[in-house]
Short mmCIF file of the C-alpha atoms (twelve columns), coordinates in Angstrom:
data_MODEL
# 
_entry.id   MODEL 
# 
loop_
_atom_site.group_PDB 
_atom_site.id 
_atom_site.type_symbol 
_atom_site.label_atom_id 
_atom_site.label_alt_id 
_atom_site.label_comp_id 
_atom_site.label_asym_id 
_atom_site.label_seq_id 
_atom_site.Cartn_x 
_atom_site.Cartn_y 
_atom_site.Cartn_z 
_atom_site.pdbx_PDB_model_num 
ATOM 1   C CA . UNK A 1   1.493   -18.930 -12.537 1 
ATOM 2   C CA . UNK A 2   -0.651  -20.137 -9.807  1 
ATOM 3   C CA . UNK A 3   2.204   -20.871 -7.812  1 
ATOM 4   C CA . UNK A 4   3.793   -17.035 -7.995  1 
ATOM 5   C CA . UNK A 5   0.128   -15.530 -7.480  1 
ATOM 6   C CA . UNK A 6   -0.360  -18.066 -4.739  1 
ATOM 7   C CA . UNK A 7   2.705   -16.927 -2.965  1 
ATOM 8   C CA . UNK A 8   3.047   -13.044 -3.596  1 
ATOM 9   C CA . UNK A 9   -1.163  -12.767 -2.666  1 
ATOM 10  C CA . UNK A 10  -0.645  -11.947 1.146   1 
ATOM 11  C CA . UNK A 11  2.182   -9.524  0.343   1 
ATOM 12  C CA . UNK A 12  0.108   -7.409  -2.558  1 
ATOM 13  C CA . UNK A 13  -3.169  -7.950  -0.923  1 
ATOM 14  C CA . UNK A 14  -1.383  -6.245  2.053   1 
ATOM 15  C CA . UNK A 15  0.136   -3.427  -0.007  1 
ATOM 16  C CA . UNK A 16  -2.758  -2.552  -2.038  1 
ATOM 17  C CA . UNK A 17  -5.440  -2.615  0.741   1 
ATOM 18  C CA . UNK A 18  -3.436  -0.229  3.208   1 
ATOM 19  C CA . UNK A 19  -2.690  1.907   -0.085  1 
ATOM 20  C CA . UNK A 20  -5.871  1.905   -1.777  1 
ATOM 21  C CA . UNK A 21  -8.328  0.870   1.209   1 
ATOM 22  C CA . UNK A 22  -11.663 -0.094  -0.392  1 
ATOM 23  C CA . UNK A 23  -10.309 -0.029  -3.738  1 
ATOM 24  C CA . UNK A 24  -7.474  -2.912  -2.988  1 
ATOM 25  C CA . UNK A 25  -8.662  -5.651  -4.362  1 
ATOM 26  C CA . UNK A 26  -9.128  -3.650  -7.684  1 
ATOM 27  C CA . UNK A 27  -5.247  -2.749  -7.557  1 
ATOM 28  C CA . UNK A 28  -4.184  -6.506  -6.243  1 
ATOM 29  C CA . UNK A 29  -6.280  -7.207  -9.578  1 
ATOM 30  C CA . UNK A 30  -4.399  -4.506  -11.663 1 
ATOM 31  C CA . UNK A 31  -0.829  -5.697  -10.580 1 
ATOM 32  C CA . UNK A 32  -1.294  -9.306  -11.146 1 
ATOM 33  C CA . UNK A 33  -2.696  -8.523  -14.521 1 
ATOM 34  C CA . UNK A 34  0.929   -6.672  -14.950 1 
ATOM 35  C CA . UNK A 35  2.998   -9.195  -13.119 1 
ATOM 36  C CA . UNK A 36  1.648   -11.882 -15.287 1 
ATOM 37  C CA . UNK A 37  2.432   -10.117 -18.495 1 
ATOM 38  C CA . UNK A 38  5.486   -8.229  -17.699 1 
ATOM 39  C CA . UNK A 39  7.086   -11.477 -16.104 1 
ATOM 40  C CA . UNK A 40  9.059   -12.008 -18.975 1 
ATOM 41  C CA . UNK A 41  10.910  -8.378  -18.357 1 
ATOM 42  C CA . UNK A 42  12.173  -9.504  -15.070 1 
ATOM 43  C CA . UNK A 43  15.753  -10.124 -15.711 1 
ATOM 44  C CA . UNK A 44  16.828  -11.016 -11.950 1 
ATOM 45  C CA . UNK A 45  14.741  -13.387 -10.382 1 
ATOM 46  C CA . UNK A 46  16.084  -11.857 -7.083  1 
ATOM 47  C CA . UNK A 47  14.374  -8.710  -7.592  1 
ATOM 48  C CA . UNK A 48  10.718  -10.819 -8.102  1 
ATOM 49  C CA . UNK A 49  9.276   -9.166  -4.554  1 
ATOM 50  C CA . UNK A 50  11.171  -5.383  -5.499  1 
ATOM 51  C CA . UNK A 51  9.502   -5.473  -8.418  1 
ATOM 52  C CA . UNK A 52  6.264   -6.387  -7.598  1 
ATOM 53  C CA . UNK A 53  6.139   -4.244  -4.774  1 
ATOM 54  C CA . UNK A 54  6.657   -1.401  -7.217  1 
ATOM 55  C CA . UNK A 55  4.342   -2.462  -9.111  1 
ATOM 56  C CA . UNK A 56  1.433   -2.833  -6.786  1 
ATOM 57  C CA . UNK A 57  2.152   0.280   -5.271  1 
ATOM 58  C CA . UNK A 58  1.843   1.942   -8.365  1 
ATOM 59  C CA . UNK A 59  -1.324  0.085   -8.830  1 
ATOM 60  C CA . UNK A 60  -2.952  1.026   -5.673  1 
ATOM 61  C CA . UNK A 61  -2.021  4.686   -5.922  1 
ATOM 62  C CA . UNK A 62  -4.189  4.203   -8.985  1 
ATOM 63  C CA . UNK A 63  -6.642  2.947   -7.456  1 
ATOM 64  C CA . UNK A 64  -7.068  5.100   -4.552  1 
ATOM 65  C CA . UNK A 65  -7.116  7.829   -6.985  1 
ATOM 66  C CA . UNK A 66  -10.084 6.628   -8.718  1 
ATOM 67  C CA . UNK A 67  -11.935 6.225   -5.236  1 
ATOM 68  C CA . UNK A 68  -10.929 9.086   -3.763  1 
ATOM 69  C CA . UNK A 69  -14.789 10.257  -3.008  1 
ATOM 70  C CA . UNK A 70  -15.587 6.713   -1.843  1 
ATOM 71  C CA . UNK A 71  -16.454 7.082   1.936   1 
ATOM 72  C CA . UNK A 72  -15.045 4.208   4.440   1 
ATOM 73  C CA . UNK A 73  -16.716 1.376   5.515   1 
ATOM 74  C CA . UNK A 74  -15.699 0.138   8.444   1 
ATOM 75  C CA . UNK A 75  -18.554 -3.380  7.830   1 
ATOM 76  C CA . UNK A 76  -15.902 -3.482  4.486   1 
ATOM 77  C CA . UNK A 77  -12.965 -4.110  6.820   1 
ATOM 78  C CA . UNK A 78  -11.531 -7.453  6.059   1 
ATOM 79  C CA . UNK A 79  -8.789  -8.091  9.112   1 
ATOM 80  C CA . UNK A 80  -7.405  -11.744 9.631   1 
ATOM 81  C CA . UNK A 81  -5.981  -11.321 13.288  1 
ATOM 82  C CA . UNK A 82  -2.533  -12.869 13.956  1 
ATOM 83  C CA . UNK A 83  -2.535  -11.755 17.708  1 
ATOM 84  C CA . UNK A 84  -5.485  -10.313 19.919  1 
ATOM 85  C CA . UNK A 85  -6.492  -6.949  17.581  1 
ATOM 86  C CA . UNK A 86  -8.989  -3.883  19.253  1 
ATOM 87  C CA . UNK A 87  -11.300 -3.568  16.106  1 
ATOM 88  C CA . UNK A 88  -11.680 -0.087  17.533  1 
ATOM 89  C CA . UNK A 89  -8.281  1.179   16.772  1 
ATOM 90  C CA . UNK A 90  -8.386  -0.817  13.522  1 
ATOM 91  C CA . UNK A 91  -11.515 1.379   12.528  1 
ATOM 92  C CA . UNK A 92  -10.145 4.312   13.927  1 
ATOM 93  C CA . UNK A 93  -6.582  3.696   12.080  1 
ATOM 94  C CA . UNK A 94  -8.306  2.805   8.235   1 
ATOM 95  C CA . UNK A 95  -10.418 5.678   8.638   1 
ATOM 96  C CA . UNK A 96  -7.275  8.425   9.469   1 
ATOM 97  C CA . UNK A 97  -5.394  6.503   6.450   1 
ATOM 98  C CA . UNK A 98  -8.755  7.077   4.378   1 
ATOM 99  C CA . UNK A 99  -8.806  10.899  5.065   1 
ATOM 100 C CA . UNK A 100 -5.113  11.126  3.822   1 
ATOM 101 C CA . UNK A 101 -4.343  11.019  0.332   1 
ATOM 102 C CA . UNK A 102 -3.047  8.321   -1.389  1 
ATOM 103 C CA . UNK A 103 0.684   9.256   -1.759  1 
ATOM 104 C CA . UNK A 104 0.682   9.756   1.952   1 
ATOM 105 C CA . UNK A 105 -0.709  6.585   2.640   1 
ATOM 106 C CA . UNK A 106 2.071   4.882   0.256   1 
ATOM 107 C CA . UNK A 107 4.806   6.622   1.782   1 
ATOM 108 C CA . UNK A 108 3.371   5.451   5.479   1 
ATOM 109 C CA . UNK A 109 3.130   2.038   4.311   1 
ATOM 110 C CA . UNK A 110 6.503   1.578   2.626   1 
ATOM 111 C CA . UNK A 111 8.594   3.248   5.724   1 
ATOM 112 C CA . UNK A 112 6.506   2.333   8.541   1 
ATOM 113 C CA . UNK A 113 4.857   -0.826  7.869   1 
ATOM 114 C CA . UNK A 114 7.279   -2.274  5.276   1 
ATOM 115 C CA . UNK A 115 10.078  -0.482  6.733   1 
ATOM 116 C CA . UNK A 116 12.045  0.214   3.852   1 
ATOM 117 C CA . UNK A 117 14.483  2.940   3.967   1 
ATOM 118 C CA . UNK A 118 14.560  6.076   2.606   1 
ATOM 119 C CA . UNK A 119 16.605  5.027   -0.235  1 
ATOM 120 C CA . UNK A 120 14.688  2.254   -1.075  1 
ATOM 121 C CA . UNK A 121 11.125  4.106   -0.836  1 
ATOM 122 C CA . UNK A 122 12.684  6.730   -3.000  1 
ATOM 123 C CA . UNK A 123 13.861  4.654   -5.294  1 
ATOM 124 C CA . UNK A 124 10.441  2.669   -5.392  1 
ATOM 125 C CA . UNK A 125 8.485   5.975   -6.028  1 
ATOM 126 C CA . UNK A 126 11.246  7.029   -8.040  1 
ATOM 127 C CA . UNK A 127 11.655  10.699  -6.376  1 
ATOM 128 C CA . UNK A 128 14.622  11.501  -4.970  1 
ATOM 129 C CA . UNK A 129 15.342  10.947  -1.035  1 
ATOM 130 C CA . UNK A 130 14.424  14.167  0.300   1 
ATOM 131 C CA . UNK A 131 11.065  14.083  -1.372  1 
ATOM 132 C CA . UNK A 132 10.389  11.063  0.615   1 
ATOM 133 C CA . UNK A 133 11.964  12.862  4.022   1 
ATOM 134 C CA . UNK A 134 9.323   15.796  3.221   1 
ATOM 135 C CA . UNK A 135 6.085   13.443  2.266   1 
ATOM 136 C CA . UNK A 136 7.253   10.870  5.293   1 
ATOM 137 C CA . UNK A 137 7.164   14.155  8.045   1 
ATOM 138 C CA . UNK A 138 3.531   15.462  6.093   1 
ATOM 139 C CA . UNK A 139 1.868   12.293  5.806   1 
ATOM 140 C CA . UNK A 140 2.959   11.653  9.407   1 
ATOM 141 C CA . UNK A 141 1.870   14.850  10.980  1 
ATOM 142 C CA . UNK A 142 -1.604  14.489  8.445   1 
ATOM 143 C CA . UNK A 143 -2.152  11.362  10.505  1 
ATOM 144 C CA . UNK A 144 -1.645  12.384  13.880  1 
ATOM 145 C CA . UNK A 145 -3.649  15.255  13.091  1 
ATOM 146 C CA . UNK A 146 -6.609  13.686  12.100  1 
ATOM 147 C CA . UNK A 147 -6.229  10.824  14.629  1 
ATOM 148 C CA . UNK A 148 -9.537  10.661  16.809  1 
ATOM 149 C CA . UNK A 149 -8.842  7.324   19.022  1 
# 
């Protein structure tokens, strides 16, 4: 078990926090409680990151929901820098995602930062393709809208 939570913790912990913001460590919590005692139901051991993904999105909706009236803290902003990063932009960027509601921010994260396709996002969120077409175009135009670089 420490192993898989070991492994799958980047992946969730980057899920959940750009889906649930403050709240993400609450919904990495909340899908590694389910991972660890739905692992049994996982009949394809192939499908381990699919599933969890699901999962933690699901989670961090959840989560965000709870938090909605939570305001962002940019102090709270935990960034581990792989190449030189502007902390500006990364304040400006969590605080647009923060203003947008949570479904928006899952459907920006699976497409544009995951890159899934629209079948796979829709299958994920289990609406069908053109509901993720329609919330894709809103939660895009949402953020440019409320973009203040």
């Amino acid at each position: 078990m420490d192993a898989l939570v070991r492994a799958l913790m980047p992946y969730v912990g980057r899920v959940c926090g750009a889906i649930a913001l403050d709240h993400g460590d609450d919904a990495m919590q909340e899908t590694f409680i389910a991972v660890l005692c739905n692992i049994r139901s996982l009949r394809e051991p192939a499908a381990l990151h699919g599933w969890v993904r699901r999962i933690a999105v699901r989670e961090a909706v959840r989560a965000a929901r709870r938090g909605r009236e939570d305001p962002v803290d940019p102090e709270g902003l935990r960034t581990v820098p792989v190449a030189p990063v502007d902390l500006a932009t990364v304040v400006d960027v969590r605080a647009t995602l923060a203003r947008l509601g949570p479904r928006q921010r899952a459907i920006l994260v699976l497409r544009d930062v995951d890159g899934l396709s629209e079948a796979e996002a829709a299958e994920l969120l289990g609406v069908p393709e053109g509901t993720v077409k329609s919330r894709l175009h809103r939660a895009r135009s949402a953020f440019v809208r409320r973009w203040e670089p």
